[in-house]
C-alpha positions as CSV (number, residue, x, y, z in Angstrom):
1,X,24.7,-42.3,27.4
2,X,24.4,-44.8,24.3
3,X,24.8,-44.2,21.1
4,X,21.7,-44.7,19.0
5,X,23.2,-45.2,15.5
6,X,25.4,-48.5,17.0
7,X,22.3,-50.0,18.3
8,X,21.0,-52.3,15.7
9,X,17.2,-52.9,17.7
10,X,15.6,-51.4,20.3
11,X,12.3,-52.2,22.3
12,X,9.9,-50.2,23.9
13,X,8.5,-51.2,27.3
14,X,5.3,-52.3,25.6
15,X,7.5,-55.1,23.5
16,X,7.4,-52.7,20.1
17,X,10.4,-53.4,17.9
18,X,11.6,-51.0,15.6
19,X,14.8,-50.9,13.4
20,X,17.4,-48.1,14.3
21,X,18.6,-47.5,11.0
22,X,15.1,-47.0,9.4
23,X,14.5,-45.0,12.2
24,X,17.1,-42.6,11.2
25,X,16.5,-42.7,7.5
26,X,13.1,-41.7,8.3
27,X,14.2,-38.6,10.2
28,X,17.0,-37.6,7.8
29,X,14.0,-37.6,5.1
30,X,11.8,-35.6,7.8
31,X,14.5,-33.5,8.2
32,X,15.5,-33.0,4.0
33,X,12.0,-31.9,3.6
34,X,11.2,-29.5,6.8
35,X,14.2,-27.9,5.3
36,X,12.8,-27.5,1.5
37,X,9.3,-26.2,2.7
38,X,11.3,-23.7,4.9
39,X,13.0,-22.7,1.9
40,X,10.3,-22.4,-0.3
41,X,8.2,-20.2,1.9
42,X,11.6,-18.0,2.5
43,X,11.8,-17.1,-1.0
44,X,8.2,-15.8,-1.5
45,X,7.0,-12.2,-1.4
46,X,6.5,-11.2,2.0
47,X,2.8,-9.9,0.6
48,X,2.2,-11.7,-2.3
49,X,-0.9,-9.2,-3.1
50,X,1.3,-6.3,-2.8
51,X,3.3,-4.5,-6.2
52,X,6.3,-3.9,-5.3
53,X,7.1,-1.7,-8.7
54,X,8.1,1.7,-7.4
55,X,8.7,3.7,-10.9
56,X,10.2,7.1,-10.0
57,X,8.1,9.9,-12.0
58,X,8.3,13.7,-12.8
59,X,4.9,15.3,-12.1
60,X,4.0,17.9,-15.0
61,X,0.6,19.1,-13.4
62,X,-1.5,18.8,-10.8
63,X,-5.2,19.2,-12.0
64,X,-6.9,18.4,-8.6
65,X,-6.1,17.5,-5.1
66,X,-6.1,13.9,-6.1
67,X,-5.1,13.7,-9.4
68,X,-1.6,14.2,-10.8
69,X,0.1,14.1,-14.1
70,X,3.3,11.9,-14.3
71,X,6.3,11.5,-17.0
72,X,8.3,8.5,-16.8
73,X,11.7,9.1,-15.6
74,X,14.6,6.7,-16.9
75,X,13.9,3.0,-17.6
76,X,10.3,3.3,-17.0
77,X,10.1,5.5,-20.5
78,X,6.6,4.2,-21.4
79,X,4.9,6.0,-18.7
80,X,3.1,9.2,-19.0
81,X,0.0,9.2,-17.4
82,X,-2.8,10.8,-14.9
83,X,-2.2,8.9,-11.7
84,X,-5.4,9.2,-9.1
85,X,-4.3,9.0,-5.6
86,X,-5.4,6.0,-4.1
87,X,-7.8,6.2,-0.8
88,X,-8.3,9.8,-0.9
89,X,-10.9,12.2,-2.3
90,X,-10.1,15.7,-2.6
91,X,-12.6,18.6,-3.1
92,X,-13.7,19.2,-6.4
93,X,-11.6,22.4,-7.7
94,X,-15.6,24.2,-8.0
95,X,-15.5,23.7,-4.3
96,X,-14.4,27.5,-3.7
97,X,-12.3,27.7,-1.5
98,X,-11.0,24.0,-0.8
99,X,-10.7,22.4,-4.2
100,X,-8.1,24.8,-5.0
101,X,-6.7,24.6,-1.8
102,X,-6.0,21.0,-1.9
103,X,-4.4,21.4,-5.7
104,X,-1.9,24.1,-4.1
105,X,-1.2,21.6,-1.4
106,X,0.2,18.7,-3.2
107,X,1.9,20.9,-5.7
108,X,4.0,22.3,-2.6
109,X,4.5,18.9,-1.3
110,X,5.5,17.7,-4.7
111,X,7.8,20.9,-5.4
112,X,10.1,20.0,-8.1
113,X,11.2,16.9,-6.7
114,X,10.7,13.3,-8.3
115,X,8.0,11.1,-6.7
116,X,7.8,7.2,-6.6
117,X,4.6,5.8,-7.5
118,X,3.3,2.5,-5.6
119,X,0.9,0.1,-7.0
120,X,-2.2,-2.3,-5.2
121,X,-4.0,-4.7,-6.6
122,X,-6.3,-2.5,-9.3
123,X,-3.8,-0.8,-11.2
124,X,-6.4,1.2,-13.2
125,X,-9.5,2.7,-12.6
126,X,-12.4,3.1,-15.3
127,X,-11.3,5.8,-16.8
128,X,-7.8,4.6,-17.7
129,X,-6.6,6.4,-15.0
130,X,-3.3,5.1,-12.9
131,X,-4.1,4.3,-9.7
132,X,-1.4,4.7,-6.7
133,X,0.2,6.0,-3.6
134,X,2.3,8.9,-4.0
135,X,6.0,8.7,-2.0
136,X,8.4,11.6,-1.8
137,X,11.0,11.3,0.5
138,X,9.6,8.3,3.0
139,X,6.4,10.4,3.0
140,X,3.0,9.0,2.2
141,X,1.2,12.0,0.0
142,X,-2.3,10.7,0.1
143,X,-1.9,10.4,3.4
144,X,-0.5,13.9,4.1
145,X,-3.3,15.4,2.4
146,X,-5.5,13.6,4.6
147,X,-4.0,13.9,7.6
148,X,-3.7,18.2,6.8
149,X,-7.4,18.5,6.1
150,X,-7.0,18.7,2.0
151,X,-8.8,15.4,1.4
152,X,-11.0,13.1,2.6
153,X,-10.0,9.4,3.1
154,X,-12.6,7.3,0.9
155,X,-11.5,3.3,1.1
156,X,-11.9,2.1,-2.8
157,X,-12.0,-1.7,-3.1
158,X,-9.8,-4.0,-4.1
159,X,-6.9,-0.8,-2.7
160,X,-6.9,-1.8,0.7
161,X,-2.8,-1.5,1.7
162,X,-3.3,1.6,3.7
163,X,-6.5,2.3,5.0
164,X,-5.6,2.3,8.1
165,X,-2.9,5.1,7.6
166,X,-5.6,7.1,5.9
167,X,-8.0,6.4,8.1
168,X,-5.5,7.5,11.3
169,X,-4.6,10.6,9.5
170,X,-8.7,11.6,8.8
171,X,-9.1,11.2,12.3
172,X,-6.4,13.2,13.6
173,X,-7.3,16.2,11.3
174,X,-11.0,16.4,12.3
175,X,-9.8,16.2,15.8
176,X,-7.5,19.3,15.3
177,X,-10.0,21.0,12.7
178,X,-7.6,21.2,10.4
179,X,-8.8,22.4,6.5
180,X,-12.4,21.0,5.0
181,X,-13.0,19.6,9.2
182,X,-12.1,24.0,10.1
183,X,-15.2,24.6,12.9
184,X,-15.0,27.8,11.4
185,X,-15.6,27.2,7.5
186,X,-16.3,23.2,7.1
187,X,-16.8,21.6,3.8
188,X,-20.6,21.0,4.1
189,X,-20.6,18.3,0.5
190,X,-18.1,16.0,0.4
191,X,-16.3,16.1,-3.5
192,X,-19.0,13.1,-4.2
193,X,-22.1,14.7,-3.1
194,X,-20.9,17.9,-4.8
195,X,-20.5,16.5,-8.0
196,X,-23.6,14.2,-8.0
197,X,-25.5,17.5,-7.3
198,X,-23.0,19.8,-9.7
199,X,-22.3,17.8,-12.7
């Protein structure tokens, strides 16, 4: 074994003569660098579309299946707003029996316990209206709804982060018959038909 750094030259079979020393210059620059790229992608978001503000909120009311009324709790004191569920559509409460059944839902999920609200890429929708995903102890609410036949799952671009989620959970409850997919007593409009034809 020889020692590369002692060796001033050395040829290749073909007669190619390179210099040692700028060989290893080269590679210690190669290596400098390979070493800041790594860093730089390290320190970036692991989703850079994703908002990773999670403001902890009371909720005050709980006008449809979908829709919730938040206070700020703590540091986050300039928030008091309607939040609208992101991916899901419940029945409209005129929907007899399901609207209200979907309200009574979420408010017994909710309960009196604080929930963290989770921001995509639209932050508001046209009506000023928060837009988010709903967390209460590691549970997804928009997707519970879903997933217990209280709401439909209705993908809303640019809010894309879990569609698939929603889209598992919608499965599973028609599959089980569970609330607005019931064999029994199915919701026969979904809440945007109703309303188009209800207004």
């Amino acid at each position: 074994m020889f020692d590369l750094f002692s060796l001033q030259h050395h040829k290749y079979r073909r007669g190619v003569e390179f210099n040692v020393s700028t060989l290893g210059i080269k590679f210690y620059f190669l290596l400098v660098i390979c070493l800041l790229i790594f860093l730089l992608v390290g320190c970036q978001p692991k989703d850079a579309n994703s908002k990773t503000i999670q403001p902890q909120v009371k909720i005050v009311g709980v006008p449809s299946g979908n829709t919730l009324n938040a206070i700020a709790i703590g540091s986050q004191s300039n928030l008091n707003s309607q939040v609208r569920l992101i991916g899901i559509d419940a029945p409209d409460r005129r929907q007899r029996p399901w609207g209200e059944d979907s309200s009574q839902r979420l408010r017994e999920l909710i309960g009196d316990k604080p929930v963290k609200l989770e921001f995509d890429l639209k932050e508001k929708d046209r009506f000023g209206r928060m837009l988010a995903y709903a967390w209460q102890d590691k549970i997804l609410l928009n997707e519970e709804l879903v997933k217990e036949g209280y709401a439909l799952f209705v993908p809303r671009s640019p809010n894309h982060k879990y569609d698939l989620r929603l889209e598992r959970a919608q499965q599973y409850a028609r599959l089980m018959g569970k609330g607005i997919w019931n064999p029994e007593k199915p919701m026969r409009l979904t809440p945007g038909e109703f309303r188009r034809i209800y207004r």
